[in-house]
N, C-alpha and C positions, 0 to 999 in steps of 0.2 A: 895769155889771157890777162887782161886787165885786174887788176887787184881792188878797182870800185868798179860794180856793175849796178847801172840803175836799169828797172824796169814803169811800162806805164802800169800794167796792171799783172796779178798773178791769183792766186786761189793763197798761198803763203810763201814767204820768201827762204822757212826752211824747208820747204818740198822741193824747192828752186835748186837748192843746196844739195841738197838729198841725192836729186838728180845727178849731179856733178858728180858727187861720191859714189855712187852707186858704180855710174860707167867708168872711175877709176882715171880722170879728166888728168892728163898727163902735167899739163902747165898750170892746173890749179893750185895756188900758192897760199900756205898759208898768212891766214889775215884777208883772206880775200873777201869783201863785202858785198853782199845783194840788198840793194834796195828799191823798194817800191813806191808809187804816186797809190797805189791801192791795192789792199788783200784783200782778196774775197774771202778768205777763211780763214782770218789770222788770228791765230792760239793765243791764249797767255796760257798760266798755273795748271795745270786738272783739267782741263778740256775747257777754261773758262776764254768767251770770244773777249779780243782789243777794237774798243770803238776808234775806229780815227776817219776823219774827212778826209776824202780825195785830195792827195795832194798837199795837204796841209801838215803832216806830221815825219818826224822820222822814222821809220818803219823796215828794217833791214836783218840779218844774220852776218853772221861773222864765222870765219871756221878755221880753227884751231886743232894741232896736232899734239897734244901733250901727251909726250909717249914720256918722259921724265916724270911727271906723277902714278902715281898706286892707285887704283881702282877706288880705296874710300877713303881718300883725296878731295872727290871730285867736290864737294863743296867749295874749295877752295875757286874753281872757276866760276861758281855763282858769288860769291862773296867781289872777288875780283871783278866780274861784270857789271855789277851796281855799283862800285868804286870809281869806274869807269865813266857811269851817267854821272855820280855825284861830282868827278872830275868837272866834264866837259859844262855840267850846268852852273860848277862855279868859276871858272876858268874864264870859260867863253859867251856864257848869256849872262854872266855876270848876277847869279843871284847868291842868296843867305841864306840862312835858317833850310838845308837840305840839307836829307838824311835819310836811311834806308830804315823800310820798315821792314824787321824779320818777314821770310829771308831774303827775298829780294827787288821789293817795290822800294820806288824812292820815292820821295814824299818832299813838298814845301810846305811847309809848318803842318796842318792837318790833311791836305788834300795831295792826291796821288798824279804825280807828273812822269812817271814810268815804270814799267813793268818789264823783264828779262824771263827768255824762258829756255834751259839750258835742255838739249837733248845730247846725249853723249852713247858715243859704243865702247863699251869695253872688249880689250883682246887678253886676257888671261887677268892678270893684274895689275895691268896698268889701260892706260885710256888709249886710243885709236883717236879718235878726235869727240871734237866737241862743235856744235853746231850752236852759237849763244846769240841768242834773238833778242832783239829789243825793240820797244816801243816807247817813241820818245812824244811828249805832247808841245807839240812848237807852236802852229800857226792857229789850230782852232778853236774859235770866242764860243762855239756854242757846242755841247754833250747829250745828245739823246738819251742817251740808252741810262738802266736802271742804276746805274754805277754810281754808288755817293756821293763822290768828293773829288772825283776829274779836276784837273786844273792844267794849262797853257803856259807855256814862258810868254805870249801877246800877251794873257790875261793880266801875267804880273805885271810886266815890264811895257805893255802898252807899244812894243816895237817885233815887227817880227824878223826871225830868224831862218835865212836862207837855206832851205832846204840839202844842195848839194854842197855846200859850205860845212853843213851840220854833219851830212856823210864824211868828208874828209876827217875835220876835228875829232869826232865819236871815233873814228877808227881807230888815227892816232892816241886816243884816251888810251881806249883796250891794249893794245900793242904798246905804250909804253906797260901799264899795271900787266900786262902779259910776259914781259920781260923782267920783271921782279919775282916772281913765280919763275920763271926759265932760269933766273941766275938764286935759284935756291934761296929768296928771301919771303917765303912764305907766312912767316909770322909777322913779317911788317903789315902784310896783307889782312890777316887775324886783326893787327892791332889796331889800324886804319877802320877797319868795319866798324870794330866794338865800338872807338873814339866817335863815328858819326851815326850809332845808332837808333833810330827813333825812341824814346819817351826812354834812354838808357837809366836816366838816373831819376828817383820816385816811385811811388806805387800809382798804377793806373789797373783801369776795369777791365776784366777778360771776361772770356765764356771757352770751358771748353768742348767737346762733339755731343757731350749729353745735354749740354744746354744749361750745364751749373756756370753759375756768374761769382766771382770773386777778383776780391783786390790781391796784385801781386808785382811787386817789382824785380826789375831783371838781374840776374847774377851769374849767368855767363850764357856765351853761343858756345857747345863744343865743337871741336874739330870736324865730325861729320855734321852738323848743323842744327844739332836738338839743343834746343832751348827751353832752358832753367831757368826758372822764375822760384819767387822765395813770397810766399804770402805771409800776410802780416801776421798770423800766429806763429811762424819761423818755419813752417814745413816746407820744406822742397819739394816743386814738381818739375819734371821734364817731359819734354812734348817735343812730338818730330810734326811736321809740315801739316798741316789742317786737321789738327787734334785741336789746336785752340788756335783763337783769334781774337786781336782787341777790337775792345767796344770803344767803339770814335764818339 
């Protein structure tokens, strides 16, 4: 089995995946990529949909065997995924100012150029595999849907960026920073994220699930991925995944 698999269209490319694992695909290897010219039902966070045009964007999974990490670990593969876009978008489309926004959108300056959405099985205490999807924003000038702050590497760079060229490179990203994590250097990983992450250093506006708005800057991600923020009276709060979100 090929180790890039492109398709023209699917419902999502970790169903695609799923599939594979499911029937127990003897030659499926890991690192092996599925990508699509189109999802028809493609995931991001929390059941939230990824706008992309036909054809226009990267849009693939990737799947991963990390039987070497522990069960609450697994952050580290989301951390490592979005290192991975931040790689390839400074490497190869050659841009600046990228950075992840807790926990796993990356961002050019204010606007959001990719999204990761990690499904994993665990088998006792450690991971079975990992199923890491990404949605890369390449070729399309123009953003329907109600989503803020979309933005293109054409938009920035006015050049576009060849689809199955992008599948190559992004894989390569993952599988090097996948290999750092394999040969036990996980906190390079940790420190890599912290160093490139959005609005790390200063007090910016939040809200959290109740709808209270305050100033707070960040003062660490821990290990499983809850994020500590210190508001300006000195109190500490910690927050796991859609308990709060910044106000752009």
């Amino acid at each position: 089995m090929d180790t890039i698999i492109h398709l023209a269209s699917t419902t999502s490319t970790n169903d695609e995946m799923q599939k594979l694992l499911n029937a127990n695909t003897p030659d499926l290897q890991e690192g092996t990529l599925i990508y699509a010219d189109e999802q028809t039902k493609g995931r991001g966070q929390v059941g939230n949909s990824w706008e992309s045009e036909t054809g226009k964007n990267l849009t693939g999974t990737i799947v991963l065997f990390p039987d070497f990490l522990k069960a609450d670990e697994q952050f580290l593969i989301t951390q490592m995924g979005a290192l991975a876009v931040v790689d390839f978008l400074t490497k190869y489309a050659h841009l600046t100012n990228v950075t992840v926004k807790w926990p796993n959108d990356v961002y050019w300056n204010d606007m959001k150029i990719s999204g990761t959405l990690n499904e994993a099985m665990l088998m006792g205490k450690s991971i079975a595999y990992v199923m890491l999807g990404v949605g890369i924003n390449l070729n399309q000038s123009t953003f329907r849907s109600d989503a803020p702050n979309p933005v293109s590497v054409v938009q920035i760079t006015g050049q576009e960026f060849n689809q199955t060229k992008a599948a190559v490179l992004f894989r390569q990203c993952v599988m090097e920073r996948y290999m750092q994590l394999a040969n036990g250097d996980g906190s390079d990983i940790r420190r890599d994220y912290m160093a490139c992450l959005y609005r790390k250093d200063g007090f910016y506006a939040y809200a959290d699930e109740r709808g209270e708005r305050f100033e707070a800057e960040i003062v660490t991600i821990h290990p499983a991925g809850e994020f500590e923020l210190r508001l300006r009276s000195g109190e500490h709060r910690t927050y796991l995944f859609k308990q709060v979100h910044y106000i752009l």
